[in-house]
N, CA and C atoms as an extended XYZ file, in Angstrom:
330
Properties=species:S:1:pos:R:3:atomname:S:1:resname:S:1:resid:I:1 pbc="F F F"
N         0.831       -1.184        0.000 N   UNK     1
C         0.000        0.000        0.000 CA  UNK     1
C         0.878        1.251        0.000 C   UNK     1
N         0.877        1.892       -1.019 N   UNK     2
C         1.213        3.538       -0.893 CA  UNK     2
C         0.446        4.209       -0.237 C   UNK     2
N         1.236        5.009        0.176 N   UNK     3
C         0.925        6.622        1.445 CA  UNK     3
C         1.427        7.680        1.176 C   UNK     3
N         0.567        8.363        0.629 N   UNK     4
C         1.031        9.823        0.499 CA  UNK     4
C         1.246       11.071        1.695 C   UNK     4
N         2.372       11.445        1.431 N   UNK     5
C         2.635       11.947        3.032 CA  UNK     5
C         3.248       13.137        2.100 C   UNK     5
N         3.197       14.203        3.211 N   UNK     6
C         3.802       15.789        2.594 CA  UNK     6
C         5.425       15.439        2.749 C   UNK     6
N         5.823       16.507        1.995 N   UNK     7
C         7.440       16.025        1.751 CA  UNK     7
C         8.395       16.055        3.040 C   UNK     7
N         8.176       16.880        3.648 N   UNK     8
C         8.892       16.691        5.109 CA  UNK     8
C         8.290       15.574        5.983 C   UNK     8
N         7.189       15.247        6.134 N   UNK     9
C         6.528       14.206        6.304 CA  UNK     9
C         7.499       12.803        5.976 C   UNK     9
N         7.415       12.684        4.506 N   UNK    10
C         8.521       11.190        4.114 CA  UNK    10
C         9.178       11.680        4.277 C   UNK    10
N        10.117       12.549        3.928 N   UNK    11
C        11.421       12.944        4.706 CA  UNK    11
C        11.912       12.212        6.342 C   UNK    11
N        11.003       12.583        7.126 N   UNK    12
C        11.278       12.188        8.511 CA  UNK    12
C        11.181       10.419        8.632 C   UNK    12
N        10.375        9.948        7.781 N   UNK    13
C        10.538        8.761        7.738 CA  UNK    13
C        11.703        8.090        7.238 C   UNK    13
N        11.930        8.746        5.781 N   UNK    14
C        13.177        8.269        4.964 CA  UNK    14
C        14.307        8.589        5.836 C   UNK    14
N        14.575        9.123        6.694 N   UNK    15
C        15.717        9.437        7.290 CA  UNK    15
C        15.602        8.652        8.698 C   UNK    15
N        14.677        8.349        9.177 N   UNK    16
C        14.512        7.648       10.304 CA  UNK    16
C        15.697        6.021        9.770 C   UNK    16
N        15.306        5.832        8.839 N   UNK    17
C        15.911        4.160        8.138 CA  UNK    17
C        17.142        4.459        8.265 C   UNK    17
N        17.832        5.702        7.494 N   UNK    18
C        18.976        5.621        7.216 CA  UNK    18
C        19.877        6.243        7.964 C   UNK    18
N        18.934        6.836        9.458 N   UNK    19
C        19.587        7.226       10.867 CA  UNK    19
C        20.702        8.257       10.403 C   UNK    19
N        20.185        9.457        9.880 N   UNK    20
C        21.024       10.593        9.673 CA  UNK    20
C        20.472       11.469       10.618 C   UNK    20
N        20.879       11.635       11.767 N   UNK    21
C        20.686       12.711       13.124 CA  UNK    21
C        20.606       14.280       12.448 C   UNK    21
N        21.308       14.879       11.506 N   UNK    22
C        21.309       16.042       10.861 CA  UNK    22
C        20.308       16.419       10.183 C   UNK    22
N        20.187       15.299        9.808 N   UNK    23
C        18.414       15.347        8.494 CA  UNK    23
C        17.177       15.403        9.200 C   UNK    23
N        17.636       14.728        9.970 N   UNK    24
C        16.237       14.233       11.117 CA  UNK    24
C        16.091       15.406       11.709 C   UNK    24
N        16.881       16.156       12.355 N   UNK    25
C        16.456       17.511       13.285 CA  UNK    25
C        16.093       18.296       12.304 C   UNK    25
N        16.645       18.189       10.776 N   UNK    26
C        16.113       19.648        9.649 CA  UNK    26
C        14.881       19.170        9.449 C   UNK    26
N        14.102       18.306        9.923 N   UNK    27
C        12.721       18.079        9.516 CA  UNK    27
C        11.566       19.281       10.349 C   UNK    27
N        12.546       19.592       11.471 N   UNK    28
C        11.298       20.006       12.458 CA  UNK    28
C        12.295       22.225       12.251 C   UNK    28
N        10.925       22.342       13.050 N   UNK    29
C        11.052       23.534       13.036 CA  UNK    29
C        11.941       24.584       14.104 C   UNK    29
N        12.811       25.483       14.453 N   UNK    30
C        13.812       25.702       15.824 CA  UNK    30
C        13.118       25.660       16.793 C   UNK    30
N        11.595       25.365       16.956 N   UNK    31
C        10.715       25.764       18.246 CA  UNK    31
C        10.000       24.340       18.322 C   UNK    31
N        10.397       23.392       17.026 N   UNK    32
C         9.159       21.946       17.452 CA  UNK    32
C         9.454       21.650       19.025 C   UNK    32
N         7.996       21.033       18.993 N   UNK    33
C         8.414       20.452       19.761 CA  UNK    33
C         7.679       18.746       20.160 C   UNK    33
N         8.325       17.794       20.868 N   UNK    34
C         7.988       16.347       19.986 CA  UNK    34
C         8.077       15.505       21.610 C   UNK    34
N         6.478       15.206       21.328 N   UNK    35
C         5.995       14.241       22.870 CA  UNK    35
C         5.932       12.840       22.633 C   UNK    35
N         6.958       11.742       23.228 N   UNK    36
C         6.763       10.822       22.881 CA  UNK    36
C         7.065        9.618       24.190 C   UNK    36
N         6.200        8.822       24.138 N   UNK    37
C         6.591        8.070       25.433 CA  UNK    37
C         6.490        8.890       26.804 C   UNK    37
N         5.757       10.001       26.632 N   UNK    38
C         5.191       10.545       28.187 CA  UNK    38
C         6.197       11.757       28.426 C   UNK    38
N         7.229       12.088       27.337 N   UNK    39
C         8.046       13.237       27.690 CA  UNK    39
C         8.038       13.790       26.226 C   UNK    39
N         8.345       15.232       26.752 N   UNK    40
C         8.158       16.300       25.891 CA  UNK    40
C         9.869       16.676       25.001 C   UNK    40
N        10.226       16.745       24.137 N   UNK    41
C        11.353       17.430       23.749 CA  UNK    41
C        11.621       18.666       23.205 C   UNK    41
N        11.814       19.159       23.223 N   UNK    42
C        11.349       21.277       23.351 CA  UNK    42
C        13.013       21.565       22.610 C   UNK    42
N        12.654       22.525       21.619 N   UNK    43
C        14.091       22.436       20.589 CA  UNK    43
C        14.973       21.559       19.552 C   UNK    43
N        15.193       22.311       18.835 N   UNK    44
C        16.208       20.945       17.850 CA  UNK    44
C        17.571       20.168       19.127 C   UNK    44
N        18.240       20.752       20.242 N   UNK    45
C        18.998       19.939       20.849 CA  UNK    45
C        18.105       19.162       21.644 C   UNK    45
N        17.234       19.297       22.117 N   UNK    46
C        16.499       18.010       22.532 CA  UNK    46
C        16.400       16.810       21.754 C   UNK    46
N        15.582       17.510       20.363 N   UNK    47
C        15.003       16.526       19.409 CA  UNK    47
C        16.393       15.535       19.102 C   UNK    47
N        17.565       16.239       18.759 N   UNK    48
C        18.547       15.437       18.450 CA  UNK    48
C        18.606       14.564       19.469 C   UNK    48
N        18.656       15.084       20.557 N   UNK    49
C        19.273       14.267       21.854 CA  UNK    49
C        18.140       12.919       22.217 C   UNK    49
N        16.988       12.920       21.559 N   UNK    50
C        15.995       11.886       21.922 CA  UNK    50
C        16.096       11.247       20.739 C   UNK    50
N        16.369       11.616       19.607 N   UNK    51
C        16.470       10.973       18.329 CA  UNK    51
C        18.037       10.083       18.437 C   UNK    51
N        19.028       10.775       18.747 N   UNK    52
C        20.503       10.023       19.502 CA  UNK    52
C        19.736        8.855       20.453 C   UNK    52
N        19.418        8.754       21.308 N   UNK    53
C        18.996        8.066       22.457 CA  UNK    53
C        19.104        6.630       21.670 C   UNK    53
N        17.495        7.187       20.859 N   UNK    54
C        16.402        5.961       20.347 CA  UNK    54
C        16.725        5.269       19.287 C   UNK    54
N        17.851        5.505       18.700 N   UNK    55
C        18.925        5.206       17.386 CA  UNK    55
C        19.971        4.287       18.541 C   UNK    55
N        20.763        4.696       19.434 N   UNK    56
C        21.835        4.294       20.482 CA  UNK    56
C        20.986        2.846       20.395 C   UNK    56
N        19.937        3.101       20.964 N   UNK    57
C        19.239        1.736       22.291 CA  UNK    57
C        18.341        0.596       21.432 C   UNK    57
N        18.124        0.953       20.481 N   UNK    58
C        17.065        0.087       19.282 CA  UNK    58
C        17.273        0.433       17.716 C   UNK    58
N        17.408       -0.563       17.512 N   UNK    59
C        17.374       -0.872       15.723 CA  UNK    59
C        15.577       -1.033       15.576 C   UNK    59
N        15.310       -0.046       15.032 N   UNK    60
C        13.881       -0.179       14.464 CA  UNK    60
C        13.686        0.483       12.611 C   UNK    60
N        12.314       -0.060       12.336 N   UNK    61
C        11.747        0.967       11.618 CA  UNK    61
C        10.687        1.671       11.647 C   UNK    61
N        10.092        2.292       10.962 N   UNK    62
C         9.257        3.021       11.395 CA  UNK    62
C         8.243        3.113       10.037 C   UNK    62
N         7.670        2.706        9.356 N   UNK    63
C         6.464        2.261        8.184 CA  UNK    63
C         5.024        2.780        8.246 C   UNK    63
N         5.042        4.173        7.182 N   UNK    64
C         3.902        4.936        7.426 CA  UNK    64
C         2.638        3.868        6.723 C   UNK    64
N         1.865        3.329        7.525 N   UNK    65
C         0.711        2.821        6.751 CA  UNK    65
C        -1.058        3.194        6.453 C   UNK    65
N        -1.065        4.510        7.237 N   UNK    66
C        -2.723        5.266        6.864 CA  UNK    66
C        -2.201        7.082        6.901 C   UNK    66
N        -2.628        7.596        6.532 N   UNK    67
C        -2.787        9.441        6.810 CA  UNK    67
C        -3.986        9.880        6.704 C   UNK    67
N        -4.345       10.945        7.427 N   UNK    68
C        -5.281       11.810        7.738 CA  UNK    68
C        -4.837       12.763        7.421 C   UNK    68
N        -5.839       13.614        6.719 N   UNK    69
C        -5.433       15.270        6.827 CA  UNK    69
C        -6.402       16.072        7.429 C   UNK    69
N        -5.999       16.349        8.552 N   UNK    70
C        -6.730       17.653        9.411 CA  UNK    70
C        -6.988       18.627        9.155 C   UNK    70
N        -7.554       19.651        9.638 N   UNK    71
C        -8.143       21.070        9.767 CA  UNK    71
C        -6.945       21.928        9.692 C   UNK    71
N        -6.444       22.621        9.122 N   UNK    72
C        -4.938       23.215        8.952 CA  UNK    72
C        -3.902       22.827        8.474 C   UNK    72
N        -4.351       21.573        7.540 N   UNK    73
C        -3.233       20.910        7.077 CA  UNK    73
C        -2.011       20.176        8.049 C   UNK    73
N        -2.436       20.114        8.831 N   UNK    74
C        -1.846       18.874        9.930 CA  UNK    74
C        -2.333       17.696        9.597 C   UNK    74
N        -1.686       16.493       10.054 N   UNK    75
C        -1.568       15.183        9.747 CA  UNK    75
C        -1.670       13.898       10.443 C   UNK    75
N        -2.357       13.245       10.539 N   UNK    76
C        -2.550       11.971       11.274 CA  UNK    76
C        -1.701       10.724       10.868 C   UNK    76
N        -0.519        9.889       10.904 N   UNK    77
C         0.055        8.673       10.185 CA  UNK    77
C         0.103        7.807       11.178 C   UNK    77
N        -1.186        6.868       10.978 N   UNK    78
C        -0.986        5.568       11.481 CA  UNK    78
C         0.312        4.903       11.045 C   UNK    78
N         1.388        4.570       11.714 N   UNK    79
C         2.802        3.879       11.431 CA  UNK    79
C         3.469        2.882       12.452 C   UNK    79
N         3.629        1.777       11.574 N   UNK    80
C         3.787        0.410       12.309 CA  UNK    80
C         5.341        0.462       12.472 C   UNK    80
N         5.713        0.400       13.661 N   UNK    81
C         6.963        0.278       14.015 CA  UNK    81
C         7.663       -0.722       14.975 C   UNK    81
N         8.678       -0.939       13.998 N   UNK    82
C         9.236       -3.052       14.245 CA  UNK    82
C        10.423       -2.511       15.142 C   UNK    82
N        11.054       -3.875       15.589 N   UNK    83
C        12.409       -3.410       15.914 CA  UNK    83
C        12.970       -4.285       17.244 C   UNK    83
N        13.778       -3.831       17.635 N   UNK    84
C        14.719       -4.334       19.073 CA  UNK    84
C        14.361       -3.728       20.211 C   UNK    84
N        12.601       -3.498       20.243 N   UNK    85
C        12.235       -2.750       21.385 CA  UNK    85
C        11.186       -4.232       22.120 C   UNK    85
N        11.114       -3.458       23.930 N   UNK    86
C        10.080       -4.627       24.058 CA  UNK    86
C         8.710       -3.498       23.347 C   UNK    86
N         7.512       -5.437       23.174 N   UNK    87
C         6.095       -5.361       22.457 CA  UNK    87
C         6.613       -5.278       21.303 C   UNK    87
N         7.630       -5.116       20.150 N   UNK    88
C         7.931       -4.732       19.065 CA  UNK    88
C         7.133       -5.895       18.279 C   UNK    88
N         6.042       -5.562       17.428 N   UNK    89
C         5.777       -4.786       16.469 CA  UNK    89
C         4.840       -4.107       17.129 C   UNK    89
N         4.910       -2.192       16.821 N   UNK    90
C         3.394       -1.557       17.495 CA  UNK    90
C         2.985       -0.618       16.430 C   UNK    90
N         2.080       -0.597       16.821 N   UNK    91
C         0.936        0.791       15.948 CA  UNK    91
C         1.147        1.799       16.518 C   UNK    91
N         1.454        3.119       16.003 N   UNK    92
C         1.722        4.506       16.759 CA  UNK    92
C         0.709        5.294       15.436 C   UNK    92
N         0.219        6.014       16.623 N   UNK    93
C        -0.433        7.096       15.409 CA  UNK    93
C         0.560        8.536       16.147 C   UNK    93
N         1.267        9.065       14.780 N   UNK    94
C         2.064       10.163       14.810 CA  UNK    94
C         1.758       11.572       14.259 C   UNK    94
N         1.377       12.075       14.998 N   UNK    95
C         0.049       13.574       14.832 CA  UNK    95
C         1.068       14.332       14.414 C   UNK    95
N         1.236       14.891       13.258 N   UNK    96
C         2.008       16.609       12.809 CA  UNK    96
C         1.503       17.248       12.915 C   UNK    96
N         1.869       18.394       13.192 N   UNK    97
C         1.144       19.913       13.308 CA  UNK    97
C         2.422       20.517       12.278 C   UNK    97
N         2.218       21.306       10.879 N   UNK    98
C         2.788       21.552        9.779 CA  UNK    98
C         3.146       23.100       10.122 C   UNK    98
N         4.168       23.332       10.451 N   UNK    99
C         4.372       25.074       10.148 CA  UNK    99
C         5.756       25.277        9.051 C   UNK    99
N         5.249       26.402        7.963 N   UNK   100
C         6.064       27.117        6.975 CA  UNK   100
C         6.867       25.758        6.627 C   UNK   100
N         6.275       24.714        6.150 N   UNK   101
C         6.932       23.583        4.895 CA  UNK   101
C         7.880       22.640        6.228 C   UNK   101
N         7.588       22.744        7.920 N   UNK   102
C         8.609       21.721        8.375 CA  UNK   102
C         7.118       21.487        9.749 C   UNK   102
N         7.986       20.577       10.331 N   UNK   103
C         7.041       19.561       11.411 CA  UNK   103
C         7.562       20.785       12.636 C   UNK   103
N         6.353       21.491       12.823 N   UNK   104
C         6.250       21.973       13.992 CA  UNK   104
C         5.764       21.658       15.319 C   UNK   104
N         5.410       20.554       15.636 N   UNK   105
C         5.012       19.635       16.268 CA  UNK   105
C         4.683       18.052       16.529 C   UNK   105
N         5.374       17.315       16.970 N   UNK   106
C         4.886       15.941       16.910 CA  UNK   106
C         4.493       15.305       17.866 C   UNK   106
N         3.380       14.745       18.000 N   UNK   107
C         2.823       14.113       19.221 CA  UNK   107
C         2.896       12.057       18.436 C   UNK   107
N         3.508       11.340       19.664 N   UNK   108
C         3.340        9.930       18.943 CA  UNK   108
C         2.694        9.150       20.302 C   UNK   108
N         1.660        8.688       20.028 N   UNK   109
C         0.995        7.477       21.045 CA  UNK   109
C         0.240        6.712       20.223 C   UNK   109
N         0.288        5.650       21.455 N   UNK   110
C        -0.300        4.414       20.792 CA  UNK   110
C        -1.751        4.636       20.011 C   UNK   110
């Protein structure tokens, strides 16, 4: 199944695989900010520093398989993500909030 996702959108995915920490923080915006697992990351040195972490501690992927498009052009991606975590394989739905062409927000829960 294809998924059409906005270009920073696959971007963050395509770079998730090929674990480029540089690419990955140019996805988001100098103010995103990205809640995942019950904590908040506020700034691109956070984002790096949780994106470092979760790259360090688990080999995963991350496989966009539904989208929504919201009220403002924000984004809903149901995405199945495998890997060297415990429960691995899970469903995350990963909410964007889109500002000026980058991810100004990301919220990920189950």
């Amino acid at each position: 199944m294809t998924v059409t996702l906005p270009d920073v959108v696959a971007r963050y995915y395509r770079v998730i695989g090929e674990n480029d920490i540089d690419a990955f923080v140019s996805c988001f915006t100098d103010d995103a900010i990205v809640a995942d697992e019950e904590r908040t990351y506020d700034g691109p040195a956070a984002i790096r520093a949780w994106r470092e972490r979760t790259a360090a501690e688990y080999d995963y992927k991350a496989v966009p398989e539904t989208v929504e498009e919201e009220a403002g052009g924000n984004f809903v991606v149901t995405t199945l993500v495998s890997g060297t975590f415990p429960g691995s394989p899970v469903r995350l739905r990963h909410r964007f909030t889109m500002r000026d062409g980058l991810i100004g927000a990301l919220d990920i829960r189950p």
